[in-house]
C-alpha positions as CSV (number, residue, x, y, z in Angstrom):
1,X,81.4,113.7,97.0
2,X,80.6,116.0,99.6
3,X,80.5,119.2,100.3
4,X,81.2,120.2,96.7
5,X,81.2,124.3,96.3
6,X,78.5,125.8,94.7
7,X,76.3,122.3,95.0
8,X,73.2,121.7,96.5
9,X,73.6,118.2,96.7
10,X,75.3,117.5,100.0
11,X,75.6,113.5,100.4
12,X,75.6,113.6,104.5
13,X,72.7,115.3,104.8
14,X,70.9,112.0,103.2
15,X,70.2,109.1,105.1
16,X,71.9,106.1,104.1
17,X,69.8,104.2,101.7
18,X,70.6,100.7,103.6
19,X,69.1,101.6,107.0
20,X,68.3,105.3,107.0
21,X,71.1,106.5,109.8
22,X,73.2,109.6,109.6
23,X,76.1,109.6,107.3
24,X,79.1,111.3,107.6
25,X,82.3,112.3,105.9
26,X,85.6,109.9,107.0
27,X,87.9,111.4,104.6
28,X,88.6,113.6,102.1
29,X,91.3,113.8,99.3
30,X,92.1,115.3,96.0
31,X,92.7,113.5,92.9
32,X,94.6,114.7,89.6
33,X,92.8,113.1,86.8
34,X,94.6,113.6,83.2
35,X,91.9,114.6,81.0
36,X,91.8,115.1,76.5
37,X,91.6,119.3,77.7
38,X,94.6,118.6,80.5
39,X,94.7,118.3,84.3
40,X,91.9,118.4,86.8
41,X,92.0,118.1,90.6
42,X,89.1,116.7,92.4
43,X,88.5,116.7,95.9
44,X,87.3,113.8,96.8
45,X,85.1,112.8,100.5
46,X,84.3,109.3,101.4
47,X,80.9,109.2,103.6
48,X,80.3,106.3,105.7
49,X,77.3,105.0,107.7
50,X,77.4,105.8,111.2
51,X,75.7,102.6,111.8
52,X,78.4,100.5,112.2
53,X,76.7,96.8,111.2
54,X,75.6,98.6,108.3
55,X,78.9,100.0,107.3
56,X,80.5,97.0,108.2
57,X,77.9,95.1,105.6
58,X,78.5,97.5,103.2
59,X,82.2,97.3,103.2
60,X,82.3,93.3,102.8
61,X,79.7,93.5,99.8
62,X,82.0,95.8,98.3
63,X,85.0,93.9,98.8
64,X,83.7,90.9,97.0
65,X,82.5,93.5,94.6
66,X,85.9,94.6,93.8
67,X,87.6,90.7,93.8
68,X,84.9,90.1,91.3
69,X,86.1,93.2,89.0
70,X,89.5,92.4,89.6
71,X,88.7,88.6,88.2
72,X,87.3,89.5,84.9
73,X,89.6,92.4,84.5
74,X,92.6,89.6,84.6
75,X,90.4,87.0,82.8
76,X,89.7,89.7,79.8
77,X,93.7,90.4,80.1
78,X,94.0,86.9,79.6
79,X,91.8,86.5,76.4
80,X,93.3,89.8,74.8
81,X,96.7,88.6,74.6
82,X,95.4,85.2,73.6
83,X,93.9,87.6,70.6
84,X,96.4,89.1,70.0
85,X,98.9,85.9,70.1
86,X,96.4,84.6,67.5
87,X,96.1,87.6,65.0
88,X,100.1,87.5,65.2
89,X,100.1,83.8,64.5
90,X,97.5,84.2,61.6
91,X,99.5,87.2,59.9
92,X,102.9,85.1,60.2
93,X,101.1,82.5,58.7
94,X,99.7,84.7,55.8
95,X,102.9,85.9,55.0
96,X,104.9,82.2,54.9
97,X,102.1,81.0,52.9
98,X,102.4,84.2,50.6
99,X,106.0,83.7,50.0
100,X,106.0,80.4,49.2
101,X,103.4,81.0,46.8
């Protein structure tokens, strides 16, 4: 995030740490995140590379980055309801055996 009031830390006045050109701010947005103590807003700034190969690297690692989250967040979606099929299949069972009994 840059430019964030009150902080020192301003993120285009680093070099980028892939080939050490200028970085700079493409856009900025805010954000309402719901939060245990209520609402916040955040502004949020995207910075980019002004070295174009490098942004254009860093924006295809990143997009395999994201198909890979996106893979085993369906794959763990997949095994939880297969949990939780089997936890209601064990308790049905438990309670057919329990009458009959």
């Amino acid at each position: 995030m840059a430019g964030n009031n009150g902080s020192s830390l301003n993120y285009v006045n680093q070099p980028c740490d892939r080939c050490g050109s200028k970085k700079r701010v493409a856009k900025t947005w805010k954000e309402t995140l719901k939060t245990a103590a209520g609402v916040s807003i955040l502004q949020v700034s995207q910075v980019i590379c002004t070295n174009a190969e490098c942004q254009k690297s860093f924006d295809e690692d990143r997009a395999v980055e994201v198909l890979r989250v996106t893979e085993r967040k369906l794959k763990k979606e997949e095994q939880d309801k297969i949990r939780r099929d089997n936890i209601a299949r064990t308790i049905l069972e438990r309670k057919r055996t329990k009458a009959i009994a």
